[in-house]
C-alpha positions in Angstrom: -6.5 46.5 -1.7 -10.0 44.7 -1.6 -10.8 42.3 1.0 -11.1 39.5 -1.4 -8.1 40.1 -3.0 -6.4 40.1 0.9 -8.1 36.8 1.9 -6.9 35.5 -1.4 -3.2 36.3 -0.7 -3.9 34.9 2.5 -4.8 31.8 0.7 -2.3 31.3 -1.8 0.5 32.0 1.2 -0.9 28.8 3.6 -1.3 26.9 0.3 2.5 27.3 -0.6 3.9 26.9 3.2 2.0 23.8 4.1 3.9 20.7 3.3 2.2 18.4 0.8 2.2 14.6 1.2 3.1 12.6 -2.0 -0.1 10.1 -2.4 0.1 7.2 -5.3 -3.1 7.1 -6.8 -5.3 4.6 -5.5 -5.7 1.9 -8.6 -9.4 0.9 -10.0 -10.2 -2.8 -9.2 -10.1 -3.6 -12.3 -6.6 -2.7 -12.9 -5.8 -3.8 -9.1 -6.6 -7.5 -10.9 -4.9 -7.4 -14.5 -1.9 -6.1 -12.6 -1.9 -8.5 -10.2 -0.7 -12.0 -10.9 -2.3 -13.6 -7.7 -5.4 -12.8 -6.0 -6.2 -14.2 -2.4 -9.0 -13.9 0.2 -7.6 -14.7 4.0 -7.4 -14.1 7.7 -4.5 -12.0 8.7 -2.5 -13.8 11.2 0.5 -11.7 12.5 2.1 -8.6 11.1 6.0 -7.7 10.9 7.8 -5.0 10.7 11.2 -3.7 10.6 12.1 0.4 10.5 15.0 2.1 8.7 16.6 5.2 7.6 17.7 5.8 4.3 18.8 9.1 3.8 15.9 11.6 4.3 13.3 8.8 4.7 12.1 6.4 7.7 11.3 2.9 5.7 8.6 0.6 7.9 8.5 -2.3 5.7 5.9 -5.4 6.6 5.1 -8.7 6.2 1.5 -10.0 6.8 1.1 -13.3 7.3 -2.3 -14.2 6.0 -4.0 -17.4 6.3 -5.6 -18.4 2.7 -9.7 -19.2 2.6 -9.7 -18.6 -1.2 -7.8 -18.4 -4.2 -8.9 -15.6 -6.8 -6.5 -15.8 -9.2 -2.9 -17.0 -9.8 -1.6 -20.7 -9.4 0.4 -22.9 -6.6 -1.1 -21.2 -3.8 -2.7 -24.3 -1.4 -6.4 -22.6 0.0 -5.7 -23.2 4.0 -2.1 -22.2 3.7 0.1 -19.3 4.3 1.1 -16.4 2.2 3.6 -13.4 3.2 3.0 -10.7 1.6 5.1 -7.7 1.7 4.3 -3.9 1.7 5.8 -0.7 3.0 5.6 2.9 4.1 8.0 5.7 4.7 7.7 8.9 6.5 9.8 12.5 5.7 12.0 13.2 8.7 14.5 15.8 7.2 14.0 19.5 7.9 11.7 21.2 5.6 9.4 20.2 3.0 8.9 16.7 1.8 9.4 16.8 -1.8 6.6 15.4 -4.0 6.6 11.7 -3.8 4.7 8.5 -2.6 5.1 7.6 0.8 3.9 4.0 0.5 0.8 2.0 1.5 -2.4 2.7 2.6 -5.2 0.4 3.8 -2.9 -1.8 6.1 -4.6 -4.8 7.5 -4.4 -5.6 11.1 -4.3 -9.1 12.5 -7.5 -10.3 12.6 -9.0 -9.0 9.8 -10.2 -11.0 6.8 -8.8 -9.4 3.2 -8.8 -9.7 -0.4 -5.0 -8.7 -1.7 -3.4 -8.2 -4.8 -0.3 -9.6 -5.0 2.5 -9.9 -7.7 5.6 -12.5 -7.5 8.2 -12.1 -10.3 6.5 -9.2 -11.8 6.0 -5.4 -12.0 4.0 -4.3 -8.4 2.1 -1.1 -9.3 5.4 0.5 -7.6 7.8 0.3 -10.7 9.7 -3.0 -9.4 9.6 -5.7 -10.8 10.2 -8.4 -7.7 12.5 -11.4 -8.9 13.0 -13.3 -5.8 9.7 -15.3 -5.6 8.2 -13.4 -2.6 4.9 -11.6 -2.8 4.6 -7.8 -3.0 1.1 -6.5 -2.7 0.0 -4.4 -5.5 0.0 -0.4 -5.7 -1.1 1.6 -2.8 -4.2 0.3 -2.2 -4.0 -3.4 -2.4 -5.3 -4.6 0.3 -9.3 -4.6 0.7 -10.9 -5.0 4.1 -13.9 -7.8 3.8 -16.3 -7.6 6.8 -17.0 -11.0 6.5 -15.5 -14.1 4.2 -16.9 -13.9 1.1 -18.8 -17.3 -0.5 -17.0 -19.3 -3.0 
């Protein structure tokens, strides 16, 4: 056997024995903003969280509470007033691999920080559910963008 072929082999074997993450694609602004049926600009006030099992997977679902500044797009929002929005992430605890699949958010504010979000009440959230209960669910796996300062009007 060559060496190349060898190192190859090698290759292939970590390649297959290394568990793989499942990673929603991140969406393109543009779509982050058709998709969305509100768009805000706020301080990030407090973050919480509650963890649970569900089968296989460790659920850490949130709620940031974000202090509005501006209002992007959508209606009935008050600029100065308070939005929960609500996200999540889960993590493979079973033995063996993870099987392919998303495993939530990514980009998750912290308190303190000032962010755009994309947000969708009573509609399809970039997750394949479609929220009927009024709340706000923030928009595929990457809806939250960090602002390093407020943005002008």
């Amino acid at each position: 056997m060559s060496q190349r072929f060898s190192l190859l082999i090698l290759i292939v074997t970590v390649a297959l024995a290394t568990p793989v993450k499942g990673r929603k694609a991140d969406m393109q602004p543009a779509s982050l903003r058709k998709t969305a049926t509100h768009v805000i600009v706020g301080n990030v006030v407090g973050i919480y969280e509650r963890t649970e099992v569900k089968g296989d997977w460790r659920y850490t679902r949130y709620v940031a509470e974000i202090r509005v500044t501006d209002t992007e797009k959508g209606e009935g929002i008050d600029e100065s007033g308070m939005v929960y929005a609500r996200y999540w992430k889960r993590r493979w605890i079973a033995a063996g691999h993870m099987p392919t699949s998303t495993v939530g958010y990514r980009g998750l504010p912290r308190e303190g920080e000032t962010v755009r979000v994309y947000l969708a009440r009573n509609a399809y959230d970039g997750f394949g559910h479609d929220n009927k209960d009024g709340g706000f669910n923030v928009i595929g796996a990457n809806g939250f963008e960090r602002l390093k300062t407020k943005p002008s009007k």
